[in-house]
Each structure stands twice: as C-alpha cells, then as structure tokens.
N, C-alpha and C positions, 0 to 999 in steps of 0.2 A: 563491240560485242564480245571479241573473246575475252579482254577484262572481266566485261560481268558475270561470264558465264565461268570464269574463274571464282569471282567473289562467292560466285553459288556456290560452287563444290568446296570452297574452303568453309562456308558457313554450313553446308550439310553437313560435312566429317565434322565438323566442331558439333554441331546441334545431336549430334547421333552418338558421340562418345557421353556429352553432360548432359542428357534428357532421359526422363523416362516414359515407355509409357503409364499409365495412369493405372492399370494394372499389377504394373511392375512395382510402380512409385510405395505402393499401398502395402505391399507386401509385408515389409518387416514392423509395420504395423500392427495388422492383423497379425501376423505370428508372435509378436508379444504382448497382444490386446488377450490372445484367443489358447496358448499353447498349454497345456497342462504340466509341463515341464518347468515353465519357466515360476508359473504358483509353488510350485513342488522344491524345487532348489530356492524357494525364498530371493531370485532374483530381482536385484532394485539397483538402481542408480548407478546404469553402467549403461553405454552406447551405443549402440547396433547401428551398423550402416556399411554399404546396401544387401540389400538380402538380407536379413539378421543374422549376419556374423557382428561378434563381439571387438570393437575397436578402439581402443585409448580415447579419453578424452582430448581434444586438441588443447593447447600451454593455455589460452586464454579460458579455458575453464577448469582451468588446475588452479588449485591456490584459493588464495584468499580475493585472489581478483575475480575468480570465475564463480566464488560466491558470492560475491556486491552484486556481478553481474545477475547471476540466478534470481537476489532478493528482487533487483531491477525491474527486471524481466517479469517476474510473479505480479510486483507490484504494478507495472502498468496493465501486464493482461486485466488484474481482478478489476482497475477503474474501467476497460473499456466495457467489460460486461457489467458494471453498475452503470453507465454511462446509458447502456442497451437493452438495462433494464432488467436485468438479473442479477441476481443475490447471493 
C-alpha cells in the first residue's frame, strides 16, 4: 500500500506540472486565432507556448531539417484530409 500510494503522488505531481486544463490548453490559440495585435504587427511564423509568450523555435525545427520536417508534416496532414474527404 504505501508504494502505491507513493506511485500516485509521484504521478499527480508529475501529471499537474505537464497537463493542462482544457481551458488553459486552448488559450494561446485563441489569442493568436482571435488578437488584433497579432494581425496588426503582421505576425507569422514564430512560436507561442504556453500562454502565448513568444518562444525560439526548438534546434529540430531550425534549419534546413525543420523545413523537410514542416514540408513532411504539411504533406501528410493534406493526404489524411483527402483520405477524409476533403479538398
């Protein structure tokens, strides 16, 4: 018993530092889906995260790697939505 009830509280603290709620999650979404500032200063292709603060890209999408990666990426979203029936 007290093991497991160890495993729990290491798995809450760990679950409560890297989760969000769903609310939370959404946020710097909507704040660059929705902010008139962000139209206004012409900002594009740069990272937000979490909360929309402004954050370097991580190494593997710098470069010429994290642009293969990008075309990659592009490329398989658009087959699954042909795949799902949209155009």
């Amino acid at each position: 018993q007290p093991l497991a009830e160890f495993g729990l509280s290491v798995f809450d603290f760990i679950e409560e530092k890297i989760t969000w709620e769903t609310a939370d999650g959404a946020r710097t979404q909507l704040y660059l889906a929705m902010s008139p500032e962000i139209e206004q200063l012409n900002i594009t292709a740069k990272y937000f995260h979490p909360q929309a603060i402004e954050v370097p890209p991580s190494h593997l999408a710098q470069g010429e790697t994290g642009k293969e990666m990008a075309k990659k990426l592009w490329s398989f979203s658009e087959n699954i939505l042909k795949e799902k029936g949209f155009s």
